[in-house]
C-alpha positions in Angstrom: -90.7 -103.8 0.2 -90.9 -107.2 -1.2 -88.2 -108.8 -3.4 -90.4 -108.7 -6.8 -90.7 -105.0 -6.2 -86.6 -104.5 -5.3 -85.5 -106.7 -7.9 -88.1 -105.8 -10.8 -85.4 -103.6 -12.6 -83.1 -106.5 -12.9 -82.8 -108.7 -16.0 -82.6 -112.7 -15.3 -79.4 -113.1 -14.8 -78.6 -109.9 -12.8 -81.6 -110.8 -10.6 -80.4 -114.4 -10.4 -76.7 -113.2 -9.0 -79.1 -110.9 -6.9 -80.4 -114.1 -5.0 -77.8 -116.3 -4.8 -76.6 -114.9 -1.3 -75.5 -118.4 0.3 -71.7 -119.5 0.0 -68.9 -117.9 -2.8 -70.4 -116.7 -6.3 -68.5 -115.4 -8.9 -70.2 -113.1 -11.5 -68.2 -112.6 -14.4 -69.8 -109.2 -15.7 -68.8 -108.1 -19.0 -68.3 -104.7 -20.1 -71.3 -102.5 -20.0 -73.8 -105.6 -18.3 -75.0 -103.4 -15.8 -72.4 -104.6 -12.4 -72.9 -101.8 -10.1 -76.3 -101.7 -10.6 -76.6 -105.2 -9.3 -73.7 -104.8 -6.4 -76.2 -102.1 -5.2 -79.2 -104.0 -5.7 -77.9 -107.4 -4.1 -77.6 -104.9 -1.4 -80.6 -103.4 -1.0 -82.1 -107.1 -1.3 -79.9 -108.2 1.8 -80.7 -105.8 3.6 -84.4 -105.1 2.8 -85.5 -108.8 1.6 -83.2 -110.7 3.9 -82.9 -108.8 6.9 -79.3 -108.7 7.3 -77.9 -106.0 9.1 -75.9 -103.1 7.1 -73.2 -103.5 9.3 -72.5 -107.1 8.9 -72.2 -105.9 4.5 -68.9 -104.8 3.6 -68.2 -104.5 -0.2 -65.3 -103.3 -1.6 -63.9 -101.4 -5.0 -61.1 -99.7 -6.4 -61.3 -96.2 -6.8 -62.8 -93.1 -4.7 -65.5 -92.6 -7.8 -66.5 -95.9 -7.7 -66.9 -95.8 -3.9 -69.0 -92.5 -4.1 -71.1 -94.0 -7.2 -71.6 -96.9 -5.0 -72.6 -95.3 -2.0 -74.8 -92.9 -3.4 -76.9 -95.5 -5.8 -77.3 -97.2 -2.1 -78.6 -94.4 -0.3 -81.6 -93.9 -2.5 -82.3 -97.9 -2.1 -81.7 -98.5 1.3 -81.7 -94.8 2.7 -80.1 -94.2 6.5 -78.6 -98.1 6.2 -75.8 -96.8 4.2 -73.7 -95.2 7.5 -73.8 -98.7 9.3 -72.4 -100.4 6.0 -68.4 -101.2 4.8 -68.1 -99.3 1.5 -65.0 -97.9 0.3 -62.2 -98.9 -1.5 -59.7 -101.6 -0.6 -57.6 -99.4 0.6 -59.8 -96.7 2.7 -61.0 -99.9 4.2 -57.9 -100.9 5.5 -56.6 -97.7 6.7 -59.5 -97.5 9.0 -59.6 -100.9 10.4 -55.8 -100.2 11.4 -56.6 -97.1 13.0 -58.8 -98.9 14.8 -56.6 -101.6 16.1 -54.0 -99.5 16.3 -53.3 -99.8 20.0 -53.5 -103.6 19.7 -50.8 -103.8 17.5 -48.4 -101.5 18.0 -48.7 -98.3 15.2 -49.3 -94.9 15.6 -52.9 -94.3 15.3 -52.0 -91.1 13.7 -49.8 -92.4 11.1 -49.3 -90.6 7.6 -49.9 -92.3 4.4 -47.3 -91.2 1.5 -48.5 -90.7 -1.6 -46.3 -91.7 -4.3 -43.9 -88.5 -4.5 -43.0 -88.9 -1.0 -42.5 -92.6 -1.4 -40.0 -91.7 -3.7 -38.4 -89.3 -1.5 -38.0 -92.1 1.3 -36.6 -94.3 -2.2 -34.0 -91.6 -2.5 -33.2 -91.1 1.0 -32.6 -94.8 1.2 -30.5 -95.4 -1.2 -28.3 -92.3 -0.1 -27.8 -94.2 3.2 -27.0 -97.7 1.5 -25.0 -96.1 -0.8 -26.9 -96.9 -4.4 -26.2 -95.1 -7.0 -29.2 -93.9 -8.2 -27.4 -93.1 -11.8 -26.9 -96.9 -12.1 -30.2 -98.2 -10.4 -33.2 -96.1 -11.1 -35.3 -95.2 -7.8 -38.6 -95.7 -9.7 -37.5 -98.8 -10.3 -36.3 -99.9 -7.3 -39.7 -98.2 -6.2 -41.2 -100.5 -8.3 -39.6 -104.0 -7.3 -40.3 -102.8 -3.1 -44.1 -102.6 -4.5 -44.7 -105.7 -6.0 -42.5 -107.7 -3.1 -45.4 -106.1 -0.5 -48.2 -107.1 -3.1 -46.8 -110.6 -2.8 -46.6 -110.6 0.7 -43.2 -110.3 1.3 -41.7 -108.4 3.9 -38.3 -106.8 3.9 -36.8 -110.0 5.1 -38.6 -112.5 3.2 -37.8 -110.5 0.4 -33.8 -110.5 1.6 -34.0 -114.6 1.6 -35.1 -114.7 -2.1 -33.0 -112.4 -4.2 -31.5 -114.2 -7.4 -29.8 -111.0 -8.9 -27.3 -108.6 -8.0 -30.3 -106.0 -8.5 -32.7 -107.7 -6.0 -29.8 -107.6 -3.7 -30.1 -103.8 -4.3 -33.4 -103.7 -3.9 -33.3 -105.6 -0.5 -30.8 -103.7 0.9 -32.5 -100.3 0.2 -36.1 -102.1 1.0 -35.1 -102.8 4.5 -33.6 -99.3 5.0 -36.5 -97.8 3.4 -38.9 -99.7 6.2 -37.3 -98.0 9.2 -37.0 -94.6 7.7 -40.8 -95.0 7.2 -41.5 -96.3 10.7 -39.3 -93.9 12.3 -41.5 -91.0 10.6 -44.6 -92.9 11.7 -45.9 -93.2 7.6 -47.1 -95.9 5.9 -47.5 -96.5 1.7 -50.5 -97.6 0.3 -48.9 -101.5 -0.2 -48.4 -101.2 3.5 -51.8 -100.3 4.4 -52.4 -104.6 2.8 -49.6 -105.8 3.7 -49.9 -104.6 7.3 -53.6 -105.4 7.1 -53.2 -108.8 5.9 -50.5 -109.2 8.9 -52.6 -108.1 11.8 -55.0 -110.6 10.9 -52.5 -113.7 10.4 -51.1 -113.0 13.7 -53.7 -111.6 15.5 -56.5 -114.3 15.8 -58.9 -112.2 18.2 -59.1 -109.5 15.9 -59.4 -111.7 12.5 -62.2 -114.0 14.6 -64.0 -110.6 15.3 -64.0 -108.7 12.0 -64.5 -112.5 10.4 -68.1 -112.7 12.7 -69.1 -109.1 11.5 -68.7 -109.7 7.9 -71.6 -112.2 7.2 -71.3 -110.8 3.0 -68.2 -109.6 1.8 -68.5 -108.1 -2.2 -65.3 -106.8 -4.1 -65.8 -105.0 -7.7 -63.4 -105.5 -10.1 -62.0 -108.3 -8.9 -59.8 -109.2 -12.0 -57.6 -105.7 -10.6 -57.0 -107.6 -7.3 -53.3 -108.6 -6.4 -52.2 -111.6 -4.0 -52.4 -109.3 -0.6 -55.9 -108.2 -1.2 -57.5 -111.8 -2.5 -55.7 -113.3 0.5 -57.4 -110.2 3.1 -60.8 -110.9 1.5 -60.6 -115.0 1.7 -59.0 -114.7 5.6 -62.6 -112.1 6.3 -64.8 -115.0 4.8 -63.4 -117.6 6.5 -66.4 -117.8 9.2 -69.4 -117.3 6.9 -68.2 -118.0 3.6 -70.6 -115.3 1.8 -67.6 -114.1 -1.2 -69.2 -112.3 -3.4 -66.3 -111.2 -6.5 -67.4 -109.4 -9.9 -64.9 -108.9 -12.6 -63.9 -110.0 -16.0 -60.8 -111.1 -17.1 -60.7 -109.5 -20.6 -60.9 -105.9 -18.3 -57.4 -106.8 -16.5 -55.3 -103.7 -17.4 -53.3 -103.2 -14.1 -50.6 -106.1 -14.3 -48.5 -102.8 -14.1 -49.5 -102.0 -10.7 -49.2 -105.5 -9.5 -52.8 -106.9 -10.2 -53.0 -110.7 -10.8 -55.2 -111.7 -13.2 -54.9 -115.5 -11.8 -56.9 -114.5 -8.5 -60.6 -114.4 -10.8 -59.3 -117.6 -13.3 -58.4 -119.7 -9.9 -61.5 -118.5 -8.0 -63.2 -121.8 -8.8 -60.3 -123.8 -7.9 -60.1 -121.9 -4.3 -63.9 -122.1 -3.7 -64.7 -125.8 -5.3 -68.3 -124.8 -4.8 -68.5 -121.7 -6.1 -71.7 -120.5 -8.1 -70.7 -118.7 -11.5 -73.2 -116.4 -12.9 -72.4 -115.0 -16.2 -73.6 -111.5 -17.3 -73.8 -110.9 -21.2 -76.1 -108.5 -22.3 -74.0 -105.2 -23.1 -76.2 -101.9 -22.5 -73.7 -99.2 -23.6 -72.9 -100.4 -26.8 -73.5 -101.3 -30.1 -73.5 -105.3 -31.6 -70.7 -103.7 -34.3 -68.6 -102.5 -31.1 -69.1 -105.8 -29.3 -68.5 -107.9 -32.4 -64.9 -106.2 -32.7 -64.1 -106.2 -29.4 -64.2 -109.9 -29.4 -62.4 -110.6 -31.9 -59.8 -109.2 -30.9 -60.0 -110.0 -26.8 -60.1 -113.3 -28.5 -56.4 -114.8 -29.1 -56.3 -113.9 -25.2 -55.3 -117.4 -23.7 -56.1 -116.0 -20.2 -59.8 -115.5 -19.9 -63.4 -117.3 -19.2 -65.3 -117.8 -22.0 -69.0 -115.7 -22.9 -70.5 -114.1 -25.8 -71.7 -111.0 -25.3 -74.7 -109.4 -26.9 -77.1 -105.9 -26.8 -81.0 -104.9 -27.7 -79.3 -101.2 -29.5 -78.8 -102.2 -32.6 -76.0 -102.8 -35.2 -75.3 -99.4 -34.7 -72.6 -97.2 -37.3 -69.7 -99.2 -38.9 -66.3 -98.5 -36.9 -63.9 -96.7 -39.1 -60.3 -96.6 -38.9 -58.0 -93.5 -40.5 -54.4 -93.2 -41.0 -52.8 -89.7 -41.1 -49.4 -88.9 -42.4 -48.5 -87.3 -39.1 -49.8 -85.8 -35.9 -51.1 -82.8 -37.6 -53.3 -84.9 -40.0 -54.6 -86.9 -37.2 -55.6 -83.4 -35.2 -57.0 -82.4 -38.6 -59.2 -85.3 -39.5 -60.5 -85.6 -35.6 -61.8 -82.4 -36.1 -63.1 -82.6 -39.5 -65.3 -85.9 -37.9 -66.3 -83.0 -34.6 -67.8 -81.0 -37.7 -70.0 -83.3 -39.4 -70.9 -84.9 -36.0 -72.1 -81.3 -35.0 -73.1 -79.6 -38.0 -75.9 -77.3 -38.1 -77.0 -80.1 -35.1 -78.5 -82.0 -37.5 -77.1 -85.7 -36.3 -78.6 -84.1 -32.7 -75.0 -84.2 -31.4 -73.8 -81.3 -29.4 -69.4 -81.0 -28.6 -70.6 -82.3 -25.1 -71.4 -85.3 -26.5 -67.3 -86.2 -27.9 -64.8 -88.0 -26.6 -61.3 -87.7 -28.1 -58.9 -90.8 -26.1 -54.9 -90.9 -26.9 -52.6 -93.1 -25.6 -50.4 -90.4 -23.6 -50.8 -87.0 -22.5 -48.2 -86.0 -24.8 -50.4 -86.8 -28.1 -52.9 -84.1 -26.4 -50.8 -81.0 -27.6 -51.8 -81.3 -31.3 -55.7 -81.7 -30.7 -55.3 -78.9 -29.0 -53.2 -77.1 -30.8 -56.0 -77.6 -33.8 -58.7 -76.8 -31.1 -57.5 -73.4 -30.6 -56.7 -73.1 -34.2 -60.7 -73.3 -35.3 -62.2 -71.9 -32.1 -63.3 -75.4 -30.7 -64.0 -75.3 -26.8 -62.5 -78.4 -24.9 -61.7 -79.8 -21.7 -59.1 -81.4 -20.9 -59.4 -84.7 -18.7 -57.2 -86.1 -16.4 -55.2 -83.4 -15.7 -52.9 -82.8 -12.6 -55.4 -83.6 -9.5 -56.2 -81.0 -7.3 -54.5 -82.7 -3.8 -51.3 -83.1 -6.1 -50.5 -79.6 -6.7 -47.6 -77.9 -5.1 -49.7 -75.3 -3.4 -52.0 -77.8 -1.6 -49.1 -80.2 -1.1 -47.1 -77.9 0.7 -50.1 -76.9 3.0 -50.9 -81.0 3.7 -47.3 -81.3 4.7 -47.8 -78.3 7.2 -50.3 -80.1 9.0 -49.1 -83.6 8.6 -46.4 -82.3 10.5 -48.2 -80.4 13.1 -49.9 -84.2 13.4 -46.9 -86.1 13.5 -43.4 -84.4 14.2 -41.8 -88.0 13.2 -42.7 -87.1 9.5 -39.1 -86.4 8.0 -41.0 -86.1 4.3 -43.1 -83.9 5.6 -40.4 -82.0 7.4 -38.2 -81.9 4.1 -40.9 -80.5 1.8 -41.6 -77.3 4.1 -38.6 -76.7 5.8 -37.8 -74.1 3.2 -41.3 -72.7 2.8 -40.2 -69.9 2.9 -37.1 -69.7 1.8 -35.0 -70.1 4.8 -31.8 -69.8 3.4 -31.1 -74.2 4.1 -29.4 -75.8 1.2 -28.5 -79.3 0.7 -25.6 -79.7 3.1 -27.1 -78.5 5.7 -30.3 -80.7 5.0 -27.6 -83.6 4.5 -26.1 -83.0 8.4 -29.1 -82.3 9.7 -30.3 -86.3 8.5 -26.4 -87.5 9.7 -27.2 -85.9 13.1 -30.9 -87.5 13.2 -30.1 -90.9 11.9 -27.1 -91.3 14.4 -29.0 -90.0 17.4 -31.9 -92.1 16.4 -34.3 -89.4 16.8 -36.5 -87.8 13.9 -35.1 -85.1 12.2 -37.4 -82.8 14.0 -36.5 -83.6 17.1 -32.7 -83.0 16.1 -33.3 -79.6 14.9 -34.7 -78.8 18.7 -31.6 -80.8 19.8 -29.1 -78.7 18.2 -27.4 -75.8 19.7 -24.8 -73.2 17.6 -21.8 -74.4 20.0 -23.0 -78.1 19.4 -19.9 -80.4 18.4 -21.8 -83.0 16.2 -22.9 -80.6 13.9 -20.9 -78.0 11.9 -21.2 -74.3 12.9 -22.7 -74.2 9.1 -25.3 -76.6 9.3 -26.3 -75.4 12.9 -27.1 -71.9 11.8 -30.3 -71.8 10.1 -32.1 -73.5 12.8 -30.9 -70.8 15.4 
């Protein structure tokens, strides 16, 4: 295939980012310009145009859709290529290179990954054992300060040498009990699977010199949702060949919340002095009325890179803004507009077609309330995920356990399904017993024997 016939689809400035494959490029891709369709076809242009080899492409996104949308635009462009290539998200991607090094650096290769439920459990658990009151410091957000130290590279200790509160203090003291309940069940959080990426690397030069050689191109999406861990994983890979490929636009950052930094895509330049910058600006999703107010008001942003972005559909219908005297009224007039849209089908819209956003799932129960009222089919999106209902939880925890006996979340979730008759004191002795032995709690419960005098006769029972 020659590049005019792989890059034909392109416009300029796609195709231009397309070919500019030599040293760190950043492509500040507005909303709607078309991104993943050039990711994919800067690809297939490396691979098929270039020659590189699919297994010396990694390129990086945030979420598991993204990833599959990713990999399955690539398979129709560069067919069997895809299985030798790095595409996932940051996170999958880590995971496996650690299981892969595993026996170099010292962690279980089987190790569990807790979701954020059972990171709040260890939360709990460690501030039980460091006696904090968890009426006067909330676990979520102690949680929440443990998360952002890791996303800023600090560890436990580092974290320890730079408290300025009586809170951090809190925080550090439960955040260095909370690391050694979590190694003693062999689990890691999703910050660890970074931070303990980012680590291996910084102090394991043979294995950052070999993954560093393999990664000739290295491509993250949505690099304005980056934090520090991840733009400091990506810059150590590119150290050898340089080839950084980040997308992103500032005026998208929307996850300061879960510790992205929007500084990592304004201070690109400054990191990579030689950096190309491609700007993409022609919106194909929307309408020039859409754009037009979406500027103005991304506009008194101080934070951002400057471009204008325009579209070939059109003006397009004025935008219209309603007020309603309360909740009901809002329901009401959202699905007066569904009626007219979808009357007789003359405007050729079908329900299908409609998209009703609110801010939180708790503004939901009206629209449907009025859905049900008139007879209106909807679905509802966003619900509760199928891996995070109880049912399936409880089964996962079976066989994380059956993977990894050192799994006392695992061990706590299950341990009364069924009902075994084991309340909380018992539950409370049985994690005295373990944490003194130093042994997981699974192995205490093998250890313990009805006459046994570390535990009471009452707590010894139910395992007998």
């Amino acid at each position: 295939m020659t590049q005019t016939d792989i890059l034909a689809q392109l416009n300029p400035r796609q195709r231009e980012a397309a070919e500019a494959i030599d040293g760190p490029l950043l492509i500040v891709a507005g909303p709607g310009s078309g991104k993943t369709r050039l990711i994919t076809y800067r690809i297939a242009y490396l691979v098929r145009v270039v020659g590189v080899s699919p297994r010396r492409i990694a390129a990086l996104t945030f979420t598991n859709k993204a990833a599959r949308e990713m990999r399955n635009r690539l398979a129709e462009l560069v067919s069997h290529s895809i299985n030798d290539m790095t595409v996932g998200t940051f996170h999958s991607f880590c995971a496996m290179t650690l299981r892969r090094e595993s026996d170099l650096i010292g962690l279980d290769r089987n190790f569990a990954i807790y979701d954020d439920p059972d990171q709040l459990d260890v939360i709990k658990r460690s501030m039980r054992e460091t006696d904090v009151d968890p009426k006067r410091f909330s676990p979520r957000a102690v949680q929440s300060s443990i998360s952002k130290a890791k996303s800023s590279l600090l560890s436990a200790e580092g974290f320890g040498m730079r408290t300025a509160s009586y809170f951090e203090e809190v925080v550090g003291r439960v955040y260095e009990r909370y690391e050694l309940l979590m190694a003693q069940s062999g689990a890691v959080d999703f910050d660890d699977l970074l931070l303990k990426m980012h680590r291996m690397l910084e102090q394991h030069p043979d294995i950052a010199a070999r993954y560093q050689d393999r990664y000739v191109h290295f491509m993250i999406d949505e690099f304005q949702d980056t934090n520090v861990v991840q733009y400091a994983i990506a810059r150590k890979l590119t150290e050898t060949h340089r080839n950084l490929c980040v997308v992103g636009d500032p005026d998208q950052s929307i996850y300061s919340w879960r510790n992205a930094d929007i500084r990592n895509i304004l201070s690109f330049q400054d990191d990579f002095p030689d950096a190309k910058v491609i700007t993409l600006e022609q919106n194909y999703r929307s309408t020039q009325t859409i754009l037009d107010a979406a500027d103005k008001l991304i506009s008194a942003n101080s934070q951002r890179i400057e471009r204008e972005l325009f579209t070939d559909n059109g003006d397009g219908a004025p935008i219209v803004v309603s007020e309603g005297y309360d909740e009901a009224e809002e329901a009401q007039m959202v699905l007066k507009e569904v009626g007219a849209l979808t009357k007789n089908g003359s405007n050729g819209h079908k329900l299908g077609d409609i998209a009703v956003m609110y801010r939180v799932n708790a503004q939901s129960r009206a629209l449907e309330e009025e859905c049900l009222r008139y007879g209106v089919p909807y679905q509802l999106i966003g619900g509760q995920k199928f891996y995070q209902r109880q049912e399936v939880k409880d089964v996962a925890a079976y066989l994380r356990l059956v993977s990894n006996t050192n799994d006392d979340v695992s061990l706590n979730r299950i341990i009364n399904l069924p009902t075994r008759g084991i309340g909380r004191r018992t539950l409370d002795e049985l994690a005295r017993f373990a944490r003194d032995s130093s042994i997981s709690q699974f192995d205490a419960i093998g250890n313990i024997l009805p006459t046994d005098d570390q535990l009471a006769p009452i707590a010894a029972n139910p395992f007998t």
